[in-house]
NUVOKOL-658891 format. One record per residue: residue number from 1; residue in one letter; x, y, z of N, C-alpha, C in turn. Coordinates in steps of 0.1 Angstrom, whole numbers, plus 5000, padded with zeros to 4 digits. Atoms other than C-alpha are relative to their C-alpha. Example, Ala and Ser with C-alpha at 12.3 -4.5 7.8 and 13.67 -1.06 7.14 Angstrom:
2
     k   r    n_X    n_Y    n_Z   ca_X   ca_Y   ca_Z    c_X    c_Y    c_Z
     1   A   5009   4988   5000   5123   4955   5078   5009   5012   5000
     2   S   4991   4989   5000   5137   4989   5071   4992   5011   5008
# end
This chain:
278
     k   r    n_X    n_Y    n_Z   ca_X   ca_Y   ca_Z    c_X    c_Y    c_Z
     1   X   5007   4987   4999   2501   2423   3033   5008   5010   5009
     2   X   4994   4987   4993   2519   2455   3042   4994   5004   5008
     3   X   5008   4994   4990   2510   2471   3075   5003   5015   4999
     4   X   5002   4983   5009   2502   2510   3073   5012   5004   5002
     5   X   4979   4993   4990   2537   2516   3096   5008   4995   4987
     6   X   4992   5004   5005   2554   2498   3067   4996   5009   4987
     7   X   4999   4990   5010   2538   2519   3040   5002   5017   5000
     8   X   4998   4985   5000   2541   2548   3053   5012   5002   5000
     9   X   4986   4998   4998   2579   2540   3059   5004   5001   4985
    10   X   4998   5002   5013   2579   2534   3022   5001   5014   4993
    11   X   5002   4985   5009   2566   2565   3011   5007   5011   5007
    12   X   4988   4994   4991   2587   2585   3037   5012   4995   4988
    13   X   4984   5011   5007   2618   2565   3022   5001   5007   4984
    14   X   5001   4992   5014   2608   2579   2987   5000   5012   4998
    15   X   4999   4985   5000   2598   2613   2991   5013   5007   5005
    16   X   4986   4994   4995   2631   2618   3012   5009   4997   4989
    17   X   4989   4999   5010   2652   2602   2982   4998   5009   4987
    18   X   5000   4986   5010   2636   2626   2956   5001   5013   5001
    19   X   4989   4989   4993   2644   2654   2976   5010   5005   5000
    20   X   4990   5000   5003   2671   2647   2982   5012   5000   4987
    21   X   4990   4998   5013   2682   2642   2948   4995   5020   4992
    22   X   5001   4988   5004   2667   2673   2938   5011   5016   5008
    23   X   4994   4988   4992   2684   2692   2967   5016   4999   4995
    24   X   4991   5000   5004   2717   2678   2952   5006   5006   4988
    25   X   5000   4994   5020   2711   2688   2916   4999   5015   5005
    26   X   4995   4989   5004   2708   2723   2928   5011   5007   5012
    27   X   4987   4994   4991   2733   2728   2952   5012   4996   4993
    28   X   4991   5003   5009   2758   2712   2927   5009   5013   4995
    29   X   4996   4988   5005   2762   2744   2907   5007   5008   5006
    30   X   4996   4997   4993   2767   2759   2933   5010   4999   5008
    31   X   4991   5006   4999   2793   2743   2944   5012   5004   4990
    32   X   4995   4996   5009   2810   2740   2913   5010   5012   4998
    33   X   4998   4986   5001   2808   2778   2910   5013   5001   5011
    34   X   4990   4994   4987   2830   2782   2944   5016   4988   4997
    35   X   4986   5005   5000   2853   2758   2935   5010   5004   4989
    36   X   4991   4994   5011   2860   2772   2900   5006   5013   5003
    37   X   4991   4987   4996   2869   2804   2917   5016   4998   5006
    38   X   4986   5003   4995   2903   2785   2930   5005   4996   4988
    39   X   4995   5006   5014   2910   2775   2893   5006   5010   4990
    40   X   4999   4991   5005   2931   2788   2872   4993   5002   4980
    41   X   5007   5004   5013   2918   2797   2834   5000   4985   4994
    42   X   5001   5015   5007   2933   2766   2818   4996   4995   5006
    43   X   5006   5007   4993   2919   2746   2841   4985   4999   4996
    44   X   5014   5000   5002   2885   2758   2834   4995   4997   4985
    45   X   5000   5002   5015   2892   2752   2795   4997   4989   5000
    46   X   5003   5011   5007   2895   2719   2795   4990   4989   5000
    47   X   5014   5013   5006   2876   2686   2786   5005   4990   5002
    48   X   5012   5000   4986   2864   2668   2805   5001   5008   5011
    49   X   4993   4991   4986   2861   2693   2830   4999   4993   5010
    50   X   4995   5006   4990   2875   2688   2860   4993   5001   5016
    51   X   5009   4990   4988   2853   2692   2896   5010   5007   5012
    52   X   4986   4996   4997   2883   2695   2916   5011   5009   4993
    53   X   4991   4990   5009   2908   2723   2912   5017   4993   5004
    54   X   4996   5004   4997   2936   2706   2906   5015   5010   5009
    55   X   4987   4993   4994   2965   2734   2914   4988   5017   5005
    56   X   5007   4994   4994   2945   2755   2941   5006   5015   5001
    57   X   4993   4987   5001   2952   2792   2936   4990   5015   5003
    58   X   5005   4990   4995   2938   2829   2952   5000   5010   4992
    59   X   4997   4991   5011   2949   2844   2921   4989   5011   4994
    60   X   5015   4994   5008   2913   2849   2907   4996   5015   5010
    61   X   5003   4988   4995   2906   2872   2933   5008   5008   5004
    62   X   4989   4989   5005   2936   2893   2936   4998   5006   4991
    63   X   4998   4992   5012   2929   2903   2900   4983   5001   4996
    64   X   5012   4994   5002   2892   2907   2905   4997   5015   5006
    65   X   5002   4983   4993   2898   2931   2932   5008   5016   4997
    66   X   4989   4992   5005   2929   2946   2913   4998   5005   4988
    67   X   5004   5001   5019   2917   2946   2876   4994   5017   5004
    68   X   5012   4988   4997   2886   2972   2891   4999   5001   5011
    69   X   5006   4995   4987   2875   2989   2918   4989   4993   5004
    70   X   5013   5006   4991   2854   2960   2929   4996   4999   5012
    71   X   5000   4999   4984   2857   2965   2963   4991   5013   5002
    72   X   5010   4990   5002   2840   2998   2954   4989   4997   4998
    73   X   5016   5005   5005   2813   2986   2936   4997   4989   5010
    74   X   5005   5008   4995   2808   2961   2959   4993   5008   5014
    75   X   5005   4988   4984   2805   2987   2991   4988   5007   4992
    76   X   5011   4996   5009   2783   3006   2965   4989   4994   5003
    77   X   5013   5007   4997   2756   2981   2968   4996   4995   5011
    78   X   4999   5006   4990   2758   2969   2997   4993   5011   5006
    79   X   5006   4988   4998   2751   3008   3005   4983   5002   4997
    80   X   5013   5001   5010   2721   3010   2980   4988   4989   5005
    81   X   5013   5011   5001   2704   2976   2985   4996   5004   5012
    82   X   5001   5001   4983   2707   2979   3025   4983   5011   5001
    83   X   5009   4987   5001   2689   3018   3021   4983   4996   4994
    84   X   5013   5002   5005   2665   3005   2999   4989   4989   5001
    85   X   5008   5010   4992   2652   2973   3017   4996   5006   5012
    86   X   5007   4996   4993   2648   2994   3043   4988   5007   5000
    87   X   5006   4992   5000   2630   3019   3030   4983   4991   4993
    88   X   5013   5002   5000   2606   2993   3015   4993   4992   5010
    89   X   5007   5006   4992   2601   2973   3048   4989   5011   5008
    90   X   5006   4988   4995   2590   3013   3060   4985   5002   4992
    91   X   5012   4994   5006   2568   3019   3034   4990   4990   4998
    92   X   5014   5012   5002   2550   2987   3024   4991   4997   5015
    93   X   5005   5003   4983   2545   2979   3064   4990   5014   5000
    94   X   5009   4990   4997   2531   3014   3067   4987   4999   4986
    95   X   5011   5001   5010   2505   3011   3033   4997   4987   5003
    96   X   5006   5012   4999   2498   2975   3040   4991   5002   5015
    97   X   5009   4999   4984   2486   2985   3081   4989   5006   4996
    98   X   5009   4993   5002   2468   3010   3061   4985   4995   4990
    99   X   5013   5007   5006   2446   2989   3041   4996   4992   5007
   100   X   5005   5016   4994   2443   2959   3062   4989   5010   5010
   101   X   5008   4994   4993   2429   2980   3091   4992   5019   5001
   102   X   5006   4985   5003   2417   3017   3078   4989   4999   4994
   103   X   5003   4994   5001   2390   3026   3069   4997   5014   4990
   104   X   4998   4991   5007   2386   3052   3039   4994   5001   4986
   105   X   5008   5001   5013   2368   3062   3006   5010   5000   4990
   106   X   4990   5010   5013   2382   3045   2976   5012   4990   5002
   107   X   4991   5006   4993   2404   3021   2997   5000   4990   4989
   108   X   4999   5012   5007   2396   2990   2974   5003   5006   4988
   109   X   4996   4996   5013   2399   3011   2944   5013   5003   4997
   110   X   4990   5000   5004   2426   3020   2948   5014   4991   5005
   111   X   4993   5015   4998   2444   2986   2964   4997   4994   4985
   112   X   5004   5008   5009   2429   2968   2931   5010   5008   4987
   113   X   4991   4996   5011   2448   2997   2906   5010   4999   5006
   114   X   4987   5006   5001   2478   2991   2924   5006   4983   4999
   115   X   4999   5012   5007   2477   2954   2920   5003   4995   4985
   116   X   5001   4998   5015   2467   2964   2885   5016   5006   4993
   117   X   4981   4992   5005   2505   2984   2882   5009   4988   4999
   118   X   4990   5008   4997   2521   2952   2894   4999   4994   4985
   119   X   4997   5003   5012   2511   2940   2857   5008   5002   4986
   120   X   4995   4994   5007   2530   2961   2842   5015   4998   5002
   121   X   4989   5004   4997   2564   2951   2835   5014   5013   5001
   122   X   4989   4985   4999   2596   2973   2844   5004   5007   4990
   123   X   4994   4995   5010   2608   2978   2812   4994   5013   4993
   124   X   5006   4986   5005   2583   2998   2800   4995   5012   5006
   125   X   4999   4985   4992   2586   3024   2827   5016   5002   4998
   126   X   4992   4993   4997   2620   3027   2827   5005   5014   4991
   127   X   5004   4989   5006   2619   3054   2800   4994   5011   5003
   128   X   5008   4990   4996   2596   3078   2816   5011   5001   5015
   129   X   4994   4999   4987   2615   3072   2851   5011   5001   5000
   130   X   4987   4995   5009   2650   3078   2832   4999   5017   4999
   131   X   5001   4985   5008   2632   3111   2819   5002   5007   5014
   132   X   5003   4989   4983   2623   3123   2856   5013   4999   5005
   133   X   4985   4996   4994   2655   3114   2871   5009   5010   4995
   134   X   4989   4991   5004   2675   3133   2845   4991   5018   5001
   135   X   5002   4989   4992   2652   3162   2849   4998   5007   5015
   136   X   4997   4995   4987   2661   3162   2884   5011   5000   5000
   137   X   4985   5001   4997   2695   3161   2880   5009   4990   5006
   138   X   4992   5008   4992   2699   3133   2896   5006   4986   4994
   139   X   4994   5012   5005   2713   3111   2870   5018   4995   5006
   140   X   4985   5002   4997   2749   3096   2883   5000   5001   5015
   141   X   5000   5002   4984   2739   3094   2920   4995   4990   5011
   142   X   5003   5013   4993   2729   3069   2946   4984   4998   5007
   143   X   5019   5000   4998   2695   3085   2951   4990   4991   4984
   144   X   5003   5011   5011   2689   3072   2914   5001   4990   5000
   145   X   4998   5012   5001   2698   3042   2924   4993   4993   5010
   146   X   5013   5007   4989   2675   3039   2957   4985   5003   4996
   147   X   5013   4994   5001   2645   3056   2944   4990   4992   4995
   148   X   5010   5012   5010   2630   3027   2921   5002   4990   5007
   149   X   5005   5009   4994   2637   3004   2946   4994   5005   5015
   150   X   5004   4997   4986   2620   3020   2976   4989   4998   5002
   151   X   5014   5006   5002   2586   3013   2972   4998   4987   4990
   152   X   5005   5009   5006   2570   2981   2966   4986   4993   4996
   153   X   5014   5001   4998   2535   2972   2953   4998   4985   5005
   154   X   5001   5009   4996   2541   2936   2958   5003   4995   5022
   155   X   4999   5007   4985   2553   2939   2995   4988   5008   5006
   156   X   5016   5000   4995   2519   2962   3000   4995   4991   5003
   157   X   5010   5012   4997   2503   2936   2993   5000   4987   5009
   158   X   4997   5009   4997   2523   2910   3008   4998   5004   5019
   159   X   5000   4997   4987   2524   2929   3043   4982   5001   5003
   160   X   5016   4998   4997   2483   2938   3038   4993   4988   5001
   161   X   5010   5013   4997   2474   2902   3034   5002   4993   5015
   162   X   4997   5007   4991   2494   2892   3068   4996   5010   5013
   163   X   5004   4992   4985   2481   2925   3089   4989   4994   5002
   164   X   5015   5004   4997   2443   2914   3081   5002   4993   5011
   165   X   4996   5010   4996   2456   2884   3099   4995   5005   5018
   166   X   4998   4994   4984   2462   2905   3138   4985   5004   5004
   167   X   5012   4996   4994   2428   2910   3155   5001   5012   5002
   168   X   5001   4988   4994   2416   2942   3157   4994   5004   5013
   169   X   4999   4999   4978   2408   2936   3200   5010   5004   4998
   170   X   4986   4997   4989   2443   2940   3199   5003   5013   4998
   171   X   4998   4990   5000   2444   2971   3182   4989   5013   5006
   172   X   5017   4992   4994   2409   2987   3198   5006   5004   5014
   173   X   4993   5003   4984   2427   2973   3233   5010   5015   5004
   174   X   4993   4990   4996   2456   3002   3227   4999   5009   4995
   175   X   5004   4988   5004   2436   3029   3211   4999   5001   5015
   176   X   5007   4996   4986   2417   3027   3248   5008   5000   5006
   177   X   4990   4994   4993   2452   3025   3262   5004   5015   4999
   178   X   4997   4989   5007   2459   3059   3245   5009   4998   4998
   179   X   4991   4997   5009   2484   3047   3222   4995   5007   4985
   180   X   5003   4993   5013   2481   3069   3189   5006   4992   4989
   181   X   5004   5005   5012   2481   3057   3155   5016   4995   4996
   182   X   4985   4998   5004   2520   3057   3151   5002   4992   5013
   183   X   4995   5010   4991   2525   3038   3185   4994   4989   4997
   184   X   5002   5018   5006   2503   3009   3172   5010   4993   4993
   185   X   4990   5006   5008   2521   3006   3145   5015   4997   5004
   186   X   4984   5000   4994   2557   3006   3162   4997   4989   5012
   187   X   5003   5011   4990   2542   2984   3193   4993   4988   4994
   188   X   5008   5015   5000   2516   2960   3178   5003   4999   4988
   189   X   5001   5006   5016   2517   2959   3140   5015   4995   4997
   190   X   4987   5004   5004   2558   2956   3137   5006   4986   5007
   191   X   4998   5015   4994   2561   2928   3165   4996   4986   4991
   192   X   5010   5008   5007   2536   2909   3148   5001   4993   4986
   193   X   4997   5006   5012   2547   2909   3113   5018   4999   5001
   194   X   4987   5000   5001   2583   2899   3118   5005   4991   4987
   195   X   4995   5008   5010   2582   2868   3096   4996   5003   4984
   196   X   5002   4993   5013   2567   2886   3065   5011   5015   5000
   197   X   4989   4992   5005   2593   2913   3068   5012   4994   4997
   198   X   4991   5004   5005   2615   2891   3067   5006   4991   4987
   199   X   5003   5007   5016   2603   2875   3037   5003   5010   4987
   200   X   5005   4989   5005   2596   2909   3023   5017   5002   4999
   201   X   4984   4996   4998   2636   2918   3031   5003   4989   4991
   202   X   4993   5003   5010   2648   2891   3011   4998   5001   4987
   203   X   5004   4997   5016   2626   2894   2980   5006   5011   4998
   204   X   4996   4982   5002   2639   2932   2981   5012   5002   4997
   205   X   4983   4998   5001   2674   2928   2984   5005   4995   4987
   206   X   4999   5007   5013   2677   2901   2959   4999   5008   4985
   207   X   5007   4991   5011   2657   2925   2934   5009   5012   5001
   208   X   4987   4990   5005   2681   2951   2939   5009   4997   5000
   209   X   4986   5005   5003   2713   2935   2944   5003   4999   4990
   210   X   5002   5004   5018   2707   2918   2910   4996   5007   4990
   211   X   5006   4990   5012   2695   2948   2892   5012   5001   4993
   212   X   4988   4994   5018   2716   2957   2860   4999   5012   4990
   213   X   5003   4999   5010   2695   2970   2836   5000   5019   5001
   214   X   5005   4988   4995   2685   3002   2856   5014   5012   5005
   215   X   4984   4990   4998   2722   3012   2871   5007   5000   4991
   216   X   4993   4996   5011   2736   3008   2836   4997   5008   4993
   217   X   5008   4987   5008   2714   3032   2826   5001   5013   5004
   218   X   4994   4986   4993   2720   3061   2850   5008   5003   5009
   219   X   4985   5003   4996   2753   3052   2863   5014   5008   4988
   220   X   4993   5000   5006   2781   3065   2845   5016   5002   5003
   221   X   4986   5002   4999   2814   3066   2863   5001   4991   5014
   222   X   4999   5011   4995   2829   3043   2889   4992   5003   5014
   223   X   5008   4994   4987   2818   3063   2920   4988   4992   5008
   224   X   5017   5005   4995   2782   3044   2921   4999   4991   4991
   225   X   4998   5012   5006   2789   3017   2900   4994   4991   5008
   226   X   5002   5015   4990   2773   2983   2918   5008   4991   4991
   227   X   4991   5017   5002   2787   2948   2919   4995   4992   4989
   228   X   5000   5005   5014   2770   2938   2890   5004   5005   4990
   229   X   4994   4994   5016   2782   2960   2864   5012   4997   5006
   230   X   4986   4999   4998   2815   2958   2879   5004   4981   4993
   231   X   5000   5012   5007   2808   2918   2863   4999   4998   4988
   232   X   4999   5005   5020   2807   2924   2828   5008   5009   5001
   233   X   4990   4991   5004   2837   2949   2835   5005   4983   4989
   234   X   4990   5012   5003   2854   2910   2828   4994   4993   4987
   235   X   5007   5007   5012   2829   2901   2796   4999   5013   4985
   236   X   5000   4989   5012   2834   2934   2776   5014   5008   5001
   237   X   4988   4992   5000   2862   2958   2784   5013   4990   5007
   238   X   4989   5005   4999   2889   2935   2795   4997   4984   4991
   239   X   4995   5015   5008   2882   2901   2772   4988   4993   5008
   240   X   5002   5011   4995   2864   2870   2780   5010   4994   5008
   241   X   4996   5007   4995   2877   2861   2807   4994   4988   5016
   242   X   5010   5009   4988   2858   2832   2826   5004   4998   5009
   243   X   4996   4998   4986   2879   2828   2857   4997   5009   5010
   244   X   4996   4988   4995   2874   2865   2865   4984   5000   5004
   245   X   5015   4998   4997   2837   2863   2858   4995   4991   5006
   246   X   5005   5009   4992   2832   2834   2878   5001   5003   5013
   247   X   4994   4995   4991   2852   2845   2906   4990   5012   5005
   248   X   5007   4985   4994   2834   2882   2909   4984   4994   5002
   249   X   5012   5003   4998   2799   2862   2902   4998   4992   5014
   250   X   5002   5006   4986   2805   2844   2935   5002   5006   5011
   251   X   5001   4987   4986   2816   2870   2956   4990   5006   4999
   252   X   5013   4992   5002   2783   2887   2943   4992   4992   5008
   253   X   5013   5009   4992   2760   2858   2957   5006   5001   5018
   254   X   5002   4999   4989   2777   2860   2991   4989   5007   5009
   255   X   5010   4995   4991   2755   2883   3008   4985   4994   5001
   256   X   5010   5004   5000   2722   2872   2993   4999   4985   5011
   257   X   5003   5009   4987   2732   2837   3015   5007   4999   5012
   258   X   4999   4999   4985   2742   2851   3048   4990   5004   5001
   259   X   5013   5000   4996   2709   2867   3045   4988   4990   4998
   260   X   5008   5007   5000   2687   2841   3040   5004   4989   5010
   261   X   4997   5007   4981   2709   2821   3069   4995   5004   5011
   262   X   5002   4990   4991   2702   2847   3089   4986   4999   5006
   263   X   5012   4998   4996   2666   2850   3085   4989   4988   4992
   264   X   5003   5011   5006   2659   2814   3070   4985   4995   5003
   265   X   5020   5004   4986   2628   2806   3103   4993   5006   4993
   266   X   5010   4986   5000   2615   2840   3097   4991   4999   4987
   267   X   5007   5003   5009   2612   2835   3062   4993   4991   4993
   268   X   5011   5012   4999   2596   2801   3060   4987   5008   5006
   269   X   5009   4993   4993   2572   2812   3084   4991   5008   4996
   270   X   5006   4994   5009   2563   2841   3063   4993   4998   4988
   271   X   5004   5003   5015   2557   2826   3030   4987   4990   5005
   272   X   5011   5010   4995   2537   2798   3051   4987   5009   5004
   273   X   5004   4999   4997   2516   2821   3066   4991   5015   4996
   274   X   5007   4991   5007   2512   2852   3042   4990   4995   4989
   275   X   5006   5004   5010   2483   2850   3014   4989   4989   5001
   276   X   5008   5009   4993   2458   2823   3036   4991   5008   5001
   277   X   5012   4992   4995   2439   2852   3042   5000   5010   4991
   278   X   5000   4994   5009   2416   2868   3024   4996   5016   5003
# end
């Protein structure tokens, strides 16, 4: 008869090796990816491929950064995403304080129709939100390219379900301090939610970094180009060339994981503890 310490060691023992194998299967690729960037084409041709590069070479990137101005495009986004994760940790944090703790006629109604927008998929705005930008003139600029990601209905939401959360003693406590409505928010409500902004920042970034669909649409010369289009420079106008596009696709992912190094705690934390409350 097994004793409980010995089953429980058992099931520990298992759960950690399926984990584990799972954590291997997707960090593999990843892998992979960074090592084929030291590879040269033939290398990547052949069969059986190889995991190891066998003749280690810097080449690929030399002629990623030399082919195109990806060093541009890359500053480009970097510009863009930065601006516009900001702008939605500003705005969601301020609409999310405002529903969790205000007060106001048609508040639910109108939380429940913007929930109701989130159903609606991008594609079928980008048409109408094409039209407006070009009749502002601002097709070919970098405000067109922050404007659609600056507001977020999902990080509303995601910041309104974790302010409910903050007792309002705390905020009653520094009305009677005489802090005003704007120093709550900057003293108590911003302390408070650190790890849902920082959840909120990664979803954001990610979602614009990786955008495509939207900067190939009102982009048209290299100036404001991002780092993703500057990735099918290597799949359409210069050839298939899979060294080049592997190469540029990996320098693209750096940033997304020094941010999530960065703010790894914060974002655990956040996801743990947004959405518990109703």
């Amino acid at each position: 008869m097994l004793t409980k310490k010995v089953k429980d060691r058992i099931f520990y023992t298992i759960c950690y090796t399926v984990l584990i194998i799972f954590a291997v299967g997707m960090i593999v690729p990843f892998v992979w990816m960074a090592l084929s960037t030291f590879k040269p084409q033939n290398e990547l041709m052949v069969f059986p491929p190889k995991f190891l590069p066998e003749n280690p070479t810097l080449d690929n990137y030399k002629q990623v950064l030399t082919t195109i101005p990806f060093g541009k495009f890359y500053l480009n986004s970097i510009f863009v995403t930065t601006v516009s994760v900001l702008l939605v940790l500003f705005t969601s944090s301020l609409a999310g304080f405002a529903f969790a703790k205000y007060e106001f006629k048609g508040k639910n109604i109108i939380f429940k129709t913007l929930l109701s927008a989130m159903m609606i998929p991008f594609p079928v705005t980008i048409i109408p939100l094409y039209i407006m930008i070009y009749s502002l003139g601002l097709v070919d600029s970098y405000f067109a390219l922050i404007v659609t990601g600056s507001v977020s209905i999902f990080g509303t939401f995601l910041m309104r379900q974790f302010i409910i959360g903050i007792p309002g003693d705390l905020i009653d406590a520094a009305r009677i301090d005489g802090c005003s409505d704007w120093m709550i928010y900057v003293k108590i409500i911003l302390p408070n939610i650190k790890p849902v902004l920082s959840a909120l920042a990664i979803f954001s970034f990610m979602r614009v970094w990786n955008a495509f669909l939207w900067p190939l649409l009102v982009v048209n010369d290299n100036r404001h180009r991002t780092v993703q289009l500057g990735i099918q420079y290597f799949t359409q106008q210069y050839g298939d060339l899979i060294h080049l596009q592997i190469t540029a696709a990996a320098m693209a992912v750096i940033p997304i994981i020094i941010l999530y190094l960065f703010l790894q705690k914060q974002f655990i934390k956040g996801i743990t503890m947004t959405g518990i409350k109703g």
